[in-house]
C-alpha positions in Angstrom: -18.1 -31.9 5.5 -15.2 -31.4 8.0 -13.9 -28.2 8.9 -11.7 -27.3 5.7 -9.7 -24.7 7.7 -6.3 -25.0 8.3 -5.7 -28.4 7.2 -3.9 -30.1 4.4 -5.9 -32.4 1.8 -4.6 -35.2 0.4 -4.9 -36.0 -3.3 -5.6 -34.3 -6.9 -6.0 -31.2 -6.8 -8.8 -31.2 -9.8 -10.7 -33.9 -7.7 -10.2 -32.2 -4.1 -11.6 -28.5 -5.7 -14.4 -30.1 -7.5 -15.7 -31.1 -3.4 -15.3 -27.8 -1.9 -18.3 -25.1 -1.5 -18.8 -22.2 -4.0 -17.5 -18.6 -2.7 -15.7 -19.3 0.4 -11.7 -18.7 -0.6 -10.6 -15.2 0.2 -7.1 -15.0 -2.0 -5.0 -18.4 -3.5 -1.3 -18.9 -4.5 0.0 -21.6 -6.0 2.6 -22.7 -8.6 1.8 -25.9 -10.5 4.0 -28.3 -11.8 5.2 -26.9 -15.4 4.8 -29.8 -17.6 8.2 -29.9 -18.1 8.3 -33.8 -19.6 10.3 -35.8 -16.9 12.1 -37.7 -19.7 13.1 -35.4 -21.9 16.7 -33.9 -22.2 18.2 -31.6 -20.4 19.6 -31.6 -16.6 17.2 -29.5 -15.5 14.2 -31.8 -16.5 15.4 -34.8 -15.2 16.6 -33.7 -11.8 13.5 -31.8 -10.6 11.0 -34.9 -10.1 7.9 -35.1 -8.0 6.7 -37.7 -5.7 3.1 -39.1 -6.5 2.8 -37.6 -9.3 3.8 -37.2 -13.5 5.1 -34.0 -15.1 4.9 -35.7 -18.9 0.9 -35.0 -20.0 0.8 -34.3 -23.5 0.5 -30.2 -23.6 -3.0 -30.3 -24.4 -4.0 -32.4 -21.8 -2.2 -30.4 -19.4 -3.8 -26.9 -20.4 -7.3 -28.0 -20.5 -6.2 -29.9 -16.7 -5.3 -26.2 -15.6 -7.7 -24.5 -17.1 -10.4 -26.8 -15.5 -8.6 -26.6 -12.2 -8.1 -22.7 -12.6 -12.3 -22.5 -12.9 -12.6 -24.7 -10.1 -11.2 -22.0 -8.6 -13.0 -19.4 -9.5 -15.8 -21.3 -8.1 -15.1 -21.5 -5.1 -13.7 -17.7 -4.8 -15.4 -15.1 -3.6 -16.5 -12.1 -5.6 -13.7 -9.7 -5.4 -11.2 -11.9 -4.5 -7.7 -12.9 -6.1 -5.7 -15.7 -7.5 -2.0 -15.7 -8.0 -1.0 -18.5 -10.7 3.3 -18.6 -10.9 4.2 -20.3 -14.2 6.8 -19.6 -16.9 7.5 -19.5 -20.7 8.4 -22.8 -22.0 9.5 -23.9 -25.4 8.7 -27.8 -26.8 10.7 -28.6 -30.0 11.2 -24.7 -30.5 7.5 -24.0 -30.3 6.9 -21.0 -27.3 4.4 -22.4 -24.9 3.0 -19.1 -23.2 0.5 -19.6 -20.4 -1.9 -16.9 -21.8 -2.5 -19.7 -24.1 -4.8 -21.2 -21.1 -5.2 -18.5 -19.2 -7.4 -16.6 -21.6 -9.9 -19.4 -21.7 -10.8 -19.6 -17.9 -13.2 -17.5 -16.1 -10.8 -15.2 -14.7 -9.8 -11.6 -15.4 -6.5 -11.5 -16.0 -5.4 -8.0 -13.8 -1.4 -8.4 -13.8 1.3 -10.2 -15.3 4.3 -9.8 -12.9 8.0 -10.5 -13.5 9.5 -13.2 -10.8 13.1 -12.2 -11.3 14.6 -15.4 -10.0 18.5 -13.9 -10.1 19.8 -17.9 -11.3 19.0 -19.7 -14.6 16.8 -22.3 -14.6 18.3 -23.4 -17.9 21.8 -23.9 -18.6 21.6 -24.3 -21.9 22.4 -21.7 -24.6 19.9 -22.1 -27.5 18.5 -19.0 -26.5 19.3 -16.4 -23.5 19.1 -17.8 -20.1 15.6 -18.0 -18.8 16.1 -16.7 -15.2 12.7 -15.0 -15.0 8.9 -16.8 -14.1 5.5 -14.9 -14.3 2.8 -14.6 -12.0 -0.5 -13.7 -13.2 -2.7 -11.9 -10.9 -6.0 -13.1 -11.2 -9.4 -11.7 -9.8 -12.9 -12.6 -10.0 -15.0 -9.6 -10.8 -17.5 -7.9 -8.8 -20.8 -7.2 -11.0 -18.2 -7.6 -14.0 -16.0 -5.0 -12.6 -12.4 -6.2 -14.1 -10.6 -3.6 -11.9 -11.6 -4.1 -8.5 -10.2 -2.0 -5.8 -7.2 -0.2 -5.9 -3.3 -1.1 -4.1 -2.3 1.3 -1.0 0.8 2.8 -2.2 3.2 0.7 0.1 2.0 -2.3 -1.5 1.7 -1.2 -5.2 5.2 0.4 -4.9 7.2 -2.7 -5.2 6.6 -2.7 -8.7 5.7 -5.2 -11.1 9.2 -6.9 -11.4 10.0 -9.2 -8.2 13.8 -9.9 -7.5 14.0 -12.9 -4.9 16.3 -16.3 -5.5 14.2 -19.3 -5.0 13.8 -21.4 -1.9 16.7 -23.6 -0.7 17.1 -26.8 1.9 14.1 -28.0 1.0 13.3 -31.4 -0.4 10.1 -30.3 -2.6 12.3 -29.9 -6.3 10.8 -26.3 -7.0 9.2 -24.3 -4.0 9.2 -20.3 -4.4 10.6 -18.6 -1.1 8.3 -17.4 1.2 9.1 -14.1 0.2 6.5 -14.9 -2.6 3.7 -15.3 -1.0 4.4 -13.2 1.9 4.4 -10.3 -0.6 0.9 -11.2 -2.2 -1.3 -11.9 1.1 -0.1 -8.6 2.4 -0.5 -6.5 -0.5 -4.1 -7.5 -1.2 -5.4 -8.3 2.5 -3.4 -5.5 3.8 -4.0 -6.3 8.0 -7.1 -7.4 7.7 -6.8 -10.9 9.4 -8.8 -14.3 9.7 -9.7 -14.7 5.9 -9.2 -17.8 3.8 -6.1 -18.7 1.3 -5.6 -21.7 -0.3 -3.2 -23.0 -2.5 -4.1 -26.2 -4.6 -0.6 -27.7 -5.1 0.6 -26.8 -1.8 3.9 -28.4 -1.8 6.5 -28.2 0.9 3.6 -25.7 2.7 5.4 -22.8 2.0 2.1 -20.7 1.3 0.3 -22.1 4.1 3.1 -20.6 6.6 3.0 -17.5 5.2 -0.8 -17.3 5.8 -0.3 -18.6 9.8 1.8 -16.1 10.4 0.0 -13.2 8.5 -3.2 -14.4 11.0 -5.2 -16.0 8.3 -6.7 -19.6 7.7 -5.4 -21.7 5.0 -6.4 -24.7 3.2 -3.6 -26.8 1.5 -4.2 -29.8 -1.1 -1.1 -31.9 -1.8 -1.3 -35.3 -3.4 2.4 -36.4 -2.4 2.7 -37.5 1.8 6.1 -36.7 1.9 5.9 -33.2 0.9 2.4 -32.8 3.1 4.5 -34.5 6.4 7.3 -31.8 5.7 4.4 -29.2 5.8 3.2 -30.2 8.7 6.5 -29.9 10.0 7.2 -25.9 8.9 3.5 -25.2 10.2 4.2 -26.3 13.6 7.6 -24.8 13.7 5.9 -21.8 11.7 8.0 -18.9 14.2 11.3 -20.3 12.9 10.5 -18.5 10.0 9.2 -14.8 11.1 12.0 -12.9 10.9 11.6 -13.6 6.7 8.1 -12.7 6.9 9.0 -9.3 8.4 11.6 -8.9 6.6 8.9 -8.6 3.9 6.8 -6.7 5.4 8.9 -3.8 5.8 9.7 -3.5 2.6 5.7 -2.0 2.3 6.7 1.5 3.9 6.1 5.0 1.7 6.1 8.6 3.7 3.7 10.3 1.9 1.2 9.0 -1.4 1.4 10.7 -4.7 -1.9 12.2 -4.0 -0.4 13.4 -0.9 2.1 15.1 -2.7 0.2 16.4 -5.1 -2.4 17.8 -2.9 0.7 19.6 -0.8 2.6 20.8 -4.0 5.8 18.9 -4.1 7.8 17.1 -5.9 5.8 13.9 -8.1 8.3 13.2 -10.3 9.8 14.6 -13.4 6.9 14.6 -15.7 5.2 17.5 -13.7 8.5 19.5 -14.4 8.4 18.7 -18.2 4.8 19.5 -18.6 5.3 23.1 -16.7 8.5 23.6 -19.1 6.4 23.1 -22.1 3.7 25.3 -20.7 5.9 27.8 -20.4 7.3 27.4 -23.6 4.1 27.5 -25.4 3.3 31.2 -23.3 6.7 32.8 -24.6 6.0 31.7 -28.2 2.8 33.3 -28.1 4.2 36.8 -27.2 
């Protein structure tokens, strides 16, 4: 087999996993298509179309797809390693379709549900309040059945579980994340450790693979639609044009001193310390 590293491969994503090696993916983003069923109402659905491929399965079919193409994933993770899977809440003749519904049944340990605060609604609609929020569902692949794994610095794990970013714009792939996104993830877990392996499975308009150039690591793309893989190509040989959003990120990961820090140097970690010494106190007088 070919060198898998920093390329783009073309077709399924289900068929491409099911011929790449066990263990050798370091950390994956991706966001699949939703499932939204192209030809149903609603402008939403019917403006936000893919080339070379359908967004209409019937929901079963479509959650036993992911869940086989989530495990094909896990597969070819390395112990320890991490998957982030962005999805959303979506409702089919008033039935809630959650994805812990598929999620549950794959080999992953679910670690996190983050909030993807998108800031615009991505239905317009008002049979219920305005959906302007997505999950993303940190996955990990546990070390001798270890489900926590090892833990955030605090410049990473201090951004909090609630992202605020608007989605990407001028680009022709109908729903790409910014590369805020993923910029946000490959830090936070790989830190600056540099040279590992990220792949994302419905790469898209490539916005996952330039986030992994410029971070210094190898990627492996697979993206059934040309278009969308030519327009990748593009952004990955222009991939500069786009530092200043990557740092931009990046700096957002700064914190002056830990909690332990703190602790250890007697100052200030928040209000609860205060309460607790108050009711301590409290507690002393009443017993005099």
């Amino acid at each position: 087999m070919k060198n898998l590293k920093n390329t783009i491969l073309q077709g399924d994503a289900l068929s491409v996993l099911k011929t790449l090696p066990n263990d050798f993916v370091d950390l994956g983003i991706t966001s699949p298509p939703y499932n939204k069923k192209e030809k149903q109402k609603g402008w939403l659905v019917k403006n936000v179309l893919y080339h070379a491929s359908s967004d209409k399965l019937p929901e079963a079919d479509y959650q036993k797809q992911q869940i086989e193409v989530l495990n094909e994933l896990y597969r070819i993770t390395k112990t320890g390693g991490s998957f982030f899977y962005n999805h959303k809440i979506r409702w089919e003749k008033g039935e809630l379709l959650h994805p812990f519904l598929w999620l549950n049944k794959t080999n992953w340990a679910i670690k996190q549900e983050i909030i993807w605060d998108r800031m615009i609604a991505a239905n317009i609609r008002g049979w219920r309040f305005w959906q302007v929020e997505e999950r993303i569902y940190w996955l990990y692949k546990p070390i001798n059945n270890n489900k926590i794994g090892e833990e955030l610095k605090s410049k990473h794990a201090l951004l909090t579980s609630i992202w605020r970013f608007s989605p990407e714009r001028d680009n022709p792939h109908p729903a790409p994340f910014p590369i805020k996104l993923p910029t946000r993830i490959i830090y936070s877990i790989l830190d600056k450790k540099t040279h590992k392996t990220i792949i994302d499975p419905y790469a898209g308009s490539g916005t996952t693979l330039v986030a992994s150039k410029l971070l210094n690591h190898n990627f492996i793309g697979i993206e059934i639609a040309e278009p969308y893989i030519d327009y990748a190509n593009k952004r990955l040989h222009n991939a500069e044009d786009e530092r200043l959003k990557i740092d931009k990120e990046i700096n957002l990961h700064k914190v002056n001193k830990t909690f332990k820090e703190r602790k250890a140097e007697g100052k200030f970690v928040g209000k609860f310390k205060k309460n607790v010494e108050k009711k301590i106190i409290s507690k002393q007088n009443n017993l005099f």
